[in-house]
C-alpha positions as CSV (number, residue, x, y, z in Angstrom):
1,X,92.8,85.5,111.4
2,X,92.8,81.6,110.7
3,X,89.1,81.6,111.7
4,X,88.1,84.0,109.2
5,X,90.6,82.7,106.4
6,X,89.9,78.8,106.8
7,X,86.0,78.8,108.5
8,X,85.1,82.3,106.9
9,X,83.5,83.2,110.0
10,X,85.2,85.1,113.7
11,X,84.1,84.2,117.0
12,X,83.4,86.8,120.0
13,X,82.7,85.4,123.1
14,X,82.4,82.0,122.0
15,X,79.8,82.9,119.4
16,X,80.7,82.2,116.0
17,X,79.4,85.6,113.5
18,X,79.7,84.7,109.8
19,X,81.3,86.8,107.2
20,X,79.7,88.3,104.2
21,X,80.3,86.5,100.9
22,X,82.6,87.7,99.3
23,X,85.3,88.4,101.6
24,X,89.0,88.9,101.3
25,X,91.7,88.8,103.6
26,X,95.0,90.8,102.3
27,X,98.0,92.0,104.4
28,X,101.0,93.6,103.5
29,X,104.6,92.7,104.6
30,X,107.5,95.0,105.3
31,X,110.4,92.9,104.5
32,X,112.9,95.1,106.2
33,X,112.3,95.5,109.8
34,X,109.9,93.1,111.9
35,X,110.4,95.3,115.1
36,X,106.8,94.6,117.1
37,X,105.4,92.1,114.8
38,X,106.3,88.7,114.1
39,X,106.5,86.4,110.9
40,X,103.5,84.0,110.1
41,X,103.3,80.4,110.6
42,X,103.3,78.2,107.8
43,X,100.1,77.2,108.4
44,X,98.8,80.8,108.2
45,X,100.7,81.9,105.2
46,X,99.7,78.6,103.3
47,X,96.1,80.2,103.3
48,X,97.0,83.1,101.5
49,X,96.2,82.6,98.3
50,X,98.9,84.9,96.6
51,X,102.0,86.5,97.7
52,X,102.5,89.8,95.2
53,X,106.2,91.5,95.4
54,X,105.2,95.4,94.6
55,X,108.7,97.3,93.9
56,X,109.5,100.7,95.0
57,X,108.1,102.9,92.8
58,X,110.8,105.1,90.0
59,X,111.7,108.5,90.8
60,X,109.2,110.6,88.6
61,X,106.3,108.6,90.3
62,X,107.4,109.1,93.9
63,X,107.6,113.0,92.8
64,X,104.1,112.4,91.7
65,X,103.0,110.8,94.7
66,X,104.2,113.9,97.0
67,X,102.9,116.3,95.2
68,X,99.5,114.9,95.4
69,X,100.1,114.8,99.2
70,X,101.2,118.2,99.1
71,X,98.2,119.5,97.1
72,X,96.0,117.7,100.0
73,X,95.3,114.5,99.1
74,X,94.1,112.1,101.3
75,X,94.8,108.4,100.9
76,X,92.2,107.7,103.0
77,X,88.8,109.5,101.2
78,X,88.5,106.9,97.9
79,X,85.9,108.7,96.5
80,X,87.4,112.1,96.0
81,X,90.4,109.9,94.8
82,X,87.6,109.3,91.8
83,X,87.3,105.7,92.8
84,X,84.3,103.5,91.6
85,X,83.0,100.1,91.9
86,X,83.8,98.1,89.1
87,X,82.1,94.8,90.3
88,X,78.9,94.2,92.9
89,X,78.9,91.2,94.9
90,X,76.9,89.2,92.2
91,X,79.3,89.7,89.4
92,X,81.9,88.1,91.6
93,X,79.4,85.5,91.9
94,X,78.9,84.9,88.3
95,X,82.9,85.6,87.8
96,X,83.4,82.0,90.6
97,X,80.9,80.2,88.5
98,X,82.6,81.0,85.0
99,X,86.0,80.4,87.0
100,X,84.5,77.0,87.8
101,X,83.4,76.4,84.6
102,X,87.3,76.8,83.4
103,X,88.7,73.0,82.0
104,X,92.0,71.8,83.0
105,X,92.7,68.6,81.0
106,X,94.6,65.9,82.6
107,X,98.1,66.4,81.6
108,X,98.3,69.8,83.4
109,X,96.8,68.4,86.9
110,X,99.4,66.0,86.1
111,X,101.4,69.3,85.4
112,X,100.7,71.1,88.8
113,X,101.4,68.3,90.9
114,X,104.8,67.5,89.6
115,X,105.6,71.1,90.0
116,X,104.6,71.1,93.7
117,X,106.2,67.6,94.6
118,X,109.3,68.8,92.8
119,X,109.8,71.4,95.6
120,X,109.6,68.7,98.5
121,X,112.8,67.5,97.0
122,X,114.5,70.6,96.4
123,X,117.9,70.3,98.2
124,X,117.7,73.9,99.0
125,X,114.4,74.0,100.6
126,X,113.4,72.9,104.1
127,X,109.7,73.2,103.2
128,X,108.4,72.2,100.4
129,X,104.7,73.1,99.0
130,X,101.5,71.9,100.5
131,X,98.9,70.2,98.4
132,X,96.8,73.5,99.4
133,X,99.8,75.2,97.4
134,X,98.1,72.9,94.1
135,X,94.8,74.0,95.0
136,X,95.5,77.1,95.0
137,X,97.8,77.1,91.9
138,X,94.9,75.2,89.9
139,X,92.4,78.0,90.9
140,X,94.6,80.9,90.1
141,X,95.5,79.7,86.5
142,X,91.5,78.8,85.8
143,X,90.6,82.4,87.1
144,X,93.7,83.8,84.4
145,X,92.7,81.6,81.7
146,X,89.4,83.0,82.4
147,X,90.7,87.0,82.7
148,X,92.6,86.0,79.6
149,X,89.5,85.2,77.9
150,X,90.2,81.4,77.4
151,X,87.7,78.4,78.8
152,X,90.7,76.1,79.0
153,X,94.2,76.0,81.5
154,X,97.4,76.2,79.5
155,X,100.7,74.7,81.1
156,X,101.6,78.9,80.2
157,X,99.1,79.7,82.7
158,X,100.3,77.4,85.8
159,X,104.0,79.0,84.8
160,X,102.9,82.6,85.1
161,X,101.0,81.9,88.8
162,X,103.7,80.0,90.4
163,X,105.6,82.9,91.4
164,X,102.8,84.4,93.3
165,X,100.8,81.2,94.3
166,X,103.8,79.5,95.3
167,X,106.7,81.8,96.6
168,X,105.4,82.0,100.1
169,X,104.5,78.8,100.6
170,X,108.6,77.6,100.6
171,X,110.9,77.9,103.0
172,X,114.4,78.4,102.2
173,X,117.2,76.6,104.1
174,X,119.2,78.6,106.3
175,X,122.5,78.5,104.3
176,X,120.7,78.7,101.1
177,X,119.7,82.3,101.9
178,X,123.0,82.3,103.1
179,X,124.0,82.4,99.3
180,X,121.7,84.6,98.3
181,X,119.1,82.1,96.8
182,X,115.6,83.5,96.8
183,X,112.7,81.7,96.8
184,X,111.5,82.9,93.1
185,X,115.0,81.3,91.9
186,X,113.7,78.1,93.2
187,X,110.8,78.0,91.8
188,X,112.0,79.3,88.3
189,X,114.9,76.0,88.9
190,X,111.8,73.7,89.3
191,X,109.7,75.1,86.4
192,X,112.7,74.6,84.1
193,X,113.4,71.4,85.7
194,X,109.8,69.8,85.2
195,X,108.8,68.9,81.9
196,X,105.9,70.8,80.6
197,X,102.9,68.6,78.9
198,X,102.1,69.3,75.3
């Protein structure tokens, strides 16, 4: 999985087969049991670009969800789920040059990197974001400030992406999750903590 995540390319037999372009790697995570599977290194969850907490779902949608399973649907079939393609491979490509084209001004580089070195010195974390972290905080809030319609990073937009660029990319101490701290409290602690560039 680091192969195809770092090098975008998997090797059988010692020959190294490309991926196609675009290419995505997403997992899920059960956070209760890890019976038969294991966490992930550091190394290999810093390559993730996003880690998105889905809640259980409310009442009336869970009935919704079983009845549709009880009327025969099949999670499976996405096209008699009445699924389309939105997007072809070369409007991702045009959406990665636009994202590119995105300005960040100086002050909120300046911005993203305090925010990541302030979680090196966080008292309650053992591990504190990467510079990969940045990268990948800088890309996520050109690629909103794109979606948002906008050709220019606000400090609003590095805010909003921390939580999902960052939150895996910490690691608690043990008797801070000992208290109860979560690693979304840290990083809301930092964000308040770091001042924001007008």
């Amino acid at each position: 999985m680091l192969e195809a995540m770092e090098e975008r390319q998997v090797s059988i037999d010692g020959t190294p087969r490309p991926l196609p372009d675009p290419f995505v790697v997403a997992a899920t995570q059960n956070p209760v049991e890890y019976e038969g599977t294991y966490p992930l290194p550091e190394a290999q969850l810093d390559r993730f670009l996003m880690k998105v907490r889905i809640d259980l779902p409310p009442r009336d949608a869970e009935i919704e969800v079983l009845d549709r399973h009880a009327r025969g649907f099949d999670p499976r079939n996405l096209a008699a789920a009445g699924l389309t393609a939105v997007a072809g491979p070369d409007d991702l490509a045009a959406a990665r040059q636009a994202v590119g084209a995105v300005v960040v001004h100086p002050q909120v580089l300046a911005y993203i990197v305090d925010v990541v070195r302030a979680t090196r010195d966080t008292p309650t974390l053992s591990l504190g974001v990467s510079p990969r972290g940045a990268t990948a905080i800088l890309n996520a809030s050109r690629a909103w400030a794109w979606l948002s319609g906008r050709d220019y990073v606000t400090p609003d937009d590095v805010k909003t992406l921390a939580f999902p660029t960052l939150r895996h990319r910490i690691q608690l101490r043990p008797e801070a999750e000992l208290e109860g701290v979560t690693a979304d409290a840290v990083i809301e602690s930092v964000l308040a903590a770091v001042p924001v560039p007008r």
